[in-house]
N, C-alpha and C positions, 0 to 999 in steps of 0.2 A: 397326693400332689406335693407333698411336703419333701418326698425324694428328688424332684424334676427342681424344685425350688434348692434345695442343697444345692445340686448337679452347678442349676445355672451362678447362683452365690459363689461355690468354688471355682467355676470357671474363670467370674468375674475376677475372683480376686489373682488367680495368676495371669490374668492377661493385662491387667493395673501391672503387676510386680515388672512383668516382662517387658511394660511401658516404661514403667520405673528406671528401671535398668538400663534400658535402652540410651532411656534419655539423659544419666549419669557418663554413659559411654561416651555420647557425641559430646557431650561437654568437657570432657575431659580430653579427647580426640582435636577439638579446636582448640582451648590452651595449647596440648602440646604441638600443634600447628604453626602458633608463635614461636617456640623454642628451640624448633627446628632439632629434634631431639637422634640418634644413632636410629638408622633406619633396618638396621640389622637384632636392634635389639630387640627378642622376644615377645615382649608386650607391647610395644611400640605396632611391629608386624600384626600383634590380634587386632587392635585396636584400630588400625588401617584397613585390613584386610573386613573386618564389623562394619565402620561407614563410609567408606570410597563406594561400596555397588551403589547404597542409597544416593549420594551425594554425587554420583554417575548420573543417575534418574533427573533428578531434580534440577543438572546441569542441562543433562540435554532438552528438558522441558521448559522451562524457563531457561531462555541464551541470556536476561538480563541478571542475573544473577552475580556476576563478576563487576562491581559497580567502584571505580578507583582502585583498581588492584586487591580488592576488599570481598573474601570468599563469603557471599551470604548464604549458602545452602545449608551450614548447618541450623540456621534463624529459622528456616523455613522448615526444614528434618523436627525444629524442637517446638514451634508453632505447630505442624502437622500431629505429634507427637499429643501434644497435649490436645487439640481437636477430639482425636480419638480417644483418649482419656474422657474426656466429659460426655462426647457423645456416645460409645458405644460403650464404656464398664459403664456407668452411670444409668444409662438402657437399661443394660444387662441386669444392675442390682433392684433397680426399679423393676422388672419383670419378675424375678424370683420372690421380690417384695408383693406382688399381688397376684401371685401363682398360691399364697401360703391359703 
């Protein structure tokens, strides 16, 4: 059983990383929101093109989301974000923790 427990431990920890990451993107994506930064430039485009689908979702789900001119979807992307950080890696290491 000590295999199946690896498996799920390793899974865990890249789908945290993946969370991780994620969540450094939309934070960085809304700063430069503020800045109103060259929309042509490279990384600007990844970074756009990474959470406008999400923040599409969450737009057309929630219409109250635009509250004084004031974009909330990323609060909500980085709230959801961590939800599944605690609920499901958390799960996840707890099950591989009593698989051993």
């Amino acid at each position: 059983m000590f295999i199946i427990s690896n498996f799920i431990k390793a899974f865990a920890f890249i789908l945290d990383s993946i969370f991780s990451i994620y969540f450094w993107i939309v934070i960085i994506s809304a700063i430069l929101s503020w800045v109103r930064p060259d929309p042509y430039n490279p990384i600007v485009r990844v970074l756009y093109s990474l959470t406008e689908p999400v923040y599409y979702r969450i737009r057309k789900w929630i219409p109250f989301v635009f509250i004084g001119g004031l974009d909330l979807s990323p609060i909500v992307v980085l709230l959801g974000i961590e939800f599944l950080k605690i609920f499901v890696v958390d799960s996840l290491y707890q099950l591989a923790f009593y698989l051993r």
